[in-house]
N, C-alpha and C positions, 0 to 999 in steps of 0.2 A: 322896046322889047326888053322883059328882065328874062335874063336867062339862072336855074338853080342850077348846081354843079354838087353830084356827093363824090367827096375826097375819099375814096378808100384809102386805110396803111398797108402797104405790104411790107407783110415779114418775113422773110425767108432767109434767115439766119438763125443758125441751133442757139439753141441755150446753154446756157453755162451749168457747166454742172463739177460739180469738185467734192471731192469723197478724201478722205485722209484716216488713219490708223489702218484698223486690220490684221493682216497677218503681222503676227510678233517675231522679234530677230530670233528667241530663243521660246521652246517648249515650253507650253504654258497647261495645264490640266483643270481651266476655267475658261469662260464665256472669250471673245474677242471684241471689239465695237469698232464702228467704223462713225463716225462724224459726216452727214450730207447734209451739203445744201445746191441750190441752186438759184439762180440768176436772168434778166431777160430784159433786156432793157428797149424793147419796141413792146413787144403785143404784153408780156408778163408770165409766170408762170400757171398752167392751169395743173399741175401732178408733177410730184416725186413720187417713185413707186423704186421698189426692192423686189426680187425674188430668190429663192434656193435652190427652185426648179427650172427658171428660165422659161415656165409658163402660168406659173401662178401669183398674181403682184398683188403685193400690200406697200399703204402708204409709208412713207419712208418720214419719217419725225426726225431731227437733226442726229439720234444719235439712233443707228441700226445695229443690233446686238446678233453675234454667231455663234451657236453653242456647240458647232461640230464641225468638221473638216469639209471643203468643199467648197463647188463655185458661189460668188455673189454676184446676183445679178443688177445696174440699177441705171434709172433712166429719168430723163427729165423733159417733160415736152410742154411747151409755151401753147397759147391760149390760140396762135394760127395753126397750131398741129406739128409746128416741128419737134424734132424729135434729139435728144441728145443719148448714148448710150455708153455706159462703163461697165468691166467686168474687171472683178477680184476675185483672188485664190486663197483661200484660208487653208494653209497646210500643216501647221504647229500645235494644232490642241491634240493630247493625249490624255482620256482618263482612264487606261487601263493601268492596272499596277501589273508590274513587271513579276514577271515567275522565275522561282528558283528551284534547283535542284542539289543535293548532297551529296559526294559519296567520302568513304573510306578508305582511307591507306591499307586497312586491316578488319576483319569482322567476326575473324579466330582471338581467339585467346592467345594476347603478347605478354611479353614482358618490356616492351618496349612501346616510346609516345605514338598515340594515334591522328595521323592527320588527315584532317578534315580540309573537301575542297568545293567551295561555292563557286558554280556553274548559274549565275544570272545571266536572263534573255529578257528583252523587251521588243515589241514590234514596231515601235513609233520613235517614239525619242531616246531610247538608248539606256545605259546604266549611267549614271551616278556615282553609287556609290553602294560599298554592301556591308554591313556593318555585323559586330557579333559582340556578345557580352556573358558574363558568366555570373552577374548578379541580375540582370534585366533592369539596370540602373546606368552601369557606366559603359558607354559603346565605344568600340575600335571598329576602325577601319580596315578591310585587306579582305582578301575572299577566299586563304588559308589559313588554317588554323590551327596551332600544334596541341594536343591534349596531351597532358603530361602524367593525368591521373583521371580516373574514371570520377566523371560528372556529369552535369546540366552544361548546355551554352545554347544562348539566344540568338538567333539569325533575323536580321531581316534587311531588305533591299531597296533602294529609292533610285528610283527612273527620272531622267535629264526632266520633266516636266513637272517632278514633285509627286507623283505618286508612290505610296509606299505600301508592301504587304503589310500583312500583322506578323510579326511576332513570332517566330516558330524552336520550341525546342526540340533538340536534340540530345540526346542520353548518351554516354559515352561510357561502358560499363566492361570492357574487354580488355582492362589493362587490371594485371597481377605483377609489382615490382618487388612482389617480398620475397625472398629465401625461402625455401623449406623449412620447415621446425624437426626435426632430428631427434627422436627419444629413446634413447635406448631403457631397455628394463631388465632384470637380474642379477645374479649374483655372480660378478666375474672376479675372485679371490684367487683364482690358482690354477695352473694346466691341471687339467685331467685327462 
């Protein structure tokens, strides 16, 4: 008597699944990538999958790209159906540029410097840095400004992940430091 015998394998051990990069330490105002692979050393893998919604999966190719804030979701399941699953947080991408606002020491007619105070807000990664210039060439730092004579000065504001507005002047036209000019006219020769 021959007897046949089929050997099944069982597998029922997850797969290996390993993701690296991702969220960056510091504000970035571009893409993020995450590096996947995975692993299976009984049955093999049959899918890497990613998603953003946690119900929609696309194939996961070693390097997965995130262009905005939010869950990642990613999973690995071997050719018996196990299942492996990881989730990542992308919290660092900003590309909005940061808003500023103006005001003035003064808006009457002085004779004294007028200063100026940059009030920058960002919602995500914060300020930087706020910068001003009086040619639109060489920039300073500091977010007041002393105008010592009526002019032009250029503002603009860069947020912790690189984004920067445009450019903005401001006209500064209410300072008067000169003297009065004094003219007398006729003919003063003698009491009368």
């Amino acid at each position: 008597i021959t007897m046949a015998y089929n050997v099944a394998y069982v597998d029922t051990e997850l797969p290996q699944l390993t993701v690296t990069g991702g969220d960056p330490d510091s504000w970035t105002n571009t893409a993020v990538c995450f590096t996947v692979s995975a692993g299976d050393q009984i049955s093999g893998i049959e899918s890497l999958m990613y998603s953003l919604d946690g119900s929609t999966w696309q194939t996961a190719n070693q390097t997965v790209t995130v262009i905005q804030n939010g869950t990642v979701y990613f999973r690995a399941t071997d050719l018996a159906g196990n299942q492996t699953q990881y989730t990542a947080e992308v919290t660092k991408i900003d590309k909005t540029a940061p808003a500023f606002s103006v005001s003035r020491s003064t808006k009457e007619l002085t004779n004294q410097d007028v200063l100026l105070t940059v009030a920058a807000t960002d919602t995500q990664g914060g300020i930087q840095k706020v910068e001003y210039s009086f040619d639109s060439n060489t920039w300073h730092t500091g977010n007041t400004i002393t105008m010592g004579s009526n002019g032009p000065v250029f503002i603009r504001v860069t947020d912790n992940a690189g984004n920067q507005t445009a450019k903005r002047q401001i006209l500064v036209s209410n300072i008067d430091k000169e003297a009065p000019v004094m003219t007398l006219s006729g003919n003063i020769t003698g009491w009368t």
